[in-house]
C-alpha positions in Angstrom: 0.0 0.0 0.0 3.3 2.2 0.0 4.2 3.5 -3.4 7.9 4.6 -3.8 7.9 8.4 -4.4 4.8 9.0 -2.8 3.9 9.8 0.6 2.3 6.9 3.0 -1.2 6.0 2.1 -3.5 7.7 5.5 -1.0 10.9 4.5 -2.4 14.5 3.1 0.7 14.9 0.7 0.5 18.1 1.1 0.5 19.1 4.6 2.0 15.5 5.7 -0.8 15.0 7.9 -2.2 12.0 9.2 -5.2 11.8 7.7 -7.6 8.4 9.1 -8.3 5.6 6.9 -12.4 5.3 6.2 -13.6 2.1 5.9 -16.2 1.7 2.3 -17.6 -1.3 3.8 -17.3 -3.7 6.9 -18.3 -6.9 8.4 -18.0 -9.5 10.5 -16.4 -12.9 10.1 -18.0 -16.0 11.6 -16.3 -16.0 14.8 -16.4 -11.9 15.3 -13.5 -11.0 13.8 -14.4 -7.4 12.8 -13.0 -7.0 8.9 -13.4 -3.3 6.9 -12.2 -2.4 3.3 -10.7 0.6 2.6 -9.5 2.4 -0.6 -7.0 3.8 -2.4 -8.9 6.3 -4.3 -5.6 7.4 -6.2 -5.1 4.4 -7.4 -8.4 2.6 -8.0 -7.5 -0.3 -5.2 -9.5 -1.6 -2.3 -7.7 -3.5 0.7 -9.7 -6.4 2.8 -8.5 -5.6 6.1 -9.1 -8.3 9.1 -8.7 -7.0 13.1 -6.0 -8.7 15.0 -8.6 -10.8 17.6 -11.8 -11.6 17.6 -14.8 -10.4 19.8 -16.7 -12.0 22.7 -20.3 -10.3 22.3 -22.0 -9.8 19.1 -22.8 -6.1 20.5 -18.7 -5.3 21.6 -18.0 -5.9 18.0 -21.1 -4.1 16.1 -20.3 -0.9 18.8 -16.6 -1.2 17.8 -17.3 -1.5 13.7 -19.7 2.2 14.5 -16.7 3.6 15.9 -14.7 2.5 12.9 -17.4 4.0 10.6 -17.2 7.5 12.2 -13.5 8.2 13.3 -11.9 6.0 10.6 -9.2 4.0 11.0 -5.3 5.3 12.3 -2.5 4.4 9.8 -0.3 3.3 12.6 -3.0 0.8 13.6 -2.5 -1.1 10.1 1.6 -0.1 9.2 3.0 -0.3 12.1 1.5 -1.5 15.0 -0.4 -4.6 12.9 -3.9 -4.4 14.4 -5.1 -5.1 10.9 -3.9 -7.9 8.7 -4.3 -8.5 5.4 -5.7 -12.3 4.1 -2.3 -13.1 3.8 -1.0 -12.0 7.3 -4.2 -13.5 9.6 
């Protein structure tokens, strides 16, 4: 999701600001897994993105997916700290 001589994707290139990911659509897997897609507008690409752990209570994960809807999703929490995984990373 990192193209060489651009800035990060989640990065206004022109104020290098963060700027949160916003899901396009979101569900959840079988065993409460929250999982979003987000896109690269730029370059016409979406990215199936899968949370780190799972969820006890159908509610905890629906409330958490609401959040994800309003305030986005942080860069950091996909690049660098690896709360979301890609299908090939779970």
């Amino acid at each position: 999701m990192e193209n060489a001589g651009r800035c990060p994707y989640g990065y206004d290139e022109q104020k290098m600001e963060k700027q949160m990911l916003k899901p396009t659509a979101c569900g959840l897997t079988a065993d409460l897994r929250p999982n979003v897609v987000v896109a690269d507008f730029e370059q016409g690409t979406t990215y199936p993105l899968w949370y780190h752990t799972t969820f006890i209570r159908v509610e905890d994960a629906l409330e958490y997916l609401k959040v994800l809807y309003k305030d986005g999703i942080d860069p950091d929490d996909v690049f660098e700290h690896k709360f979301w995984l890609s299908l090939d990373e779970l």
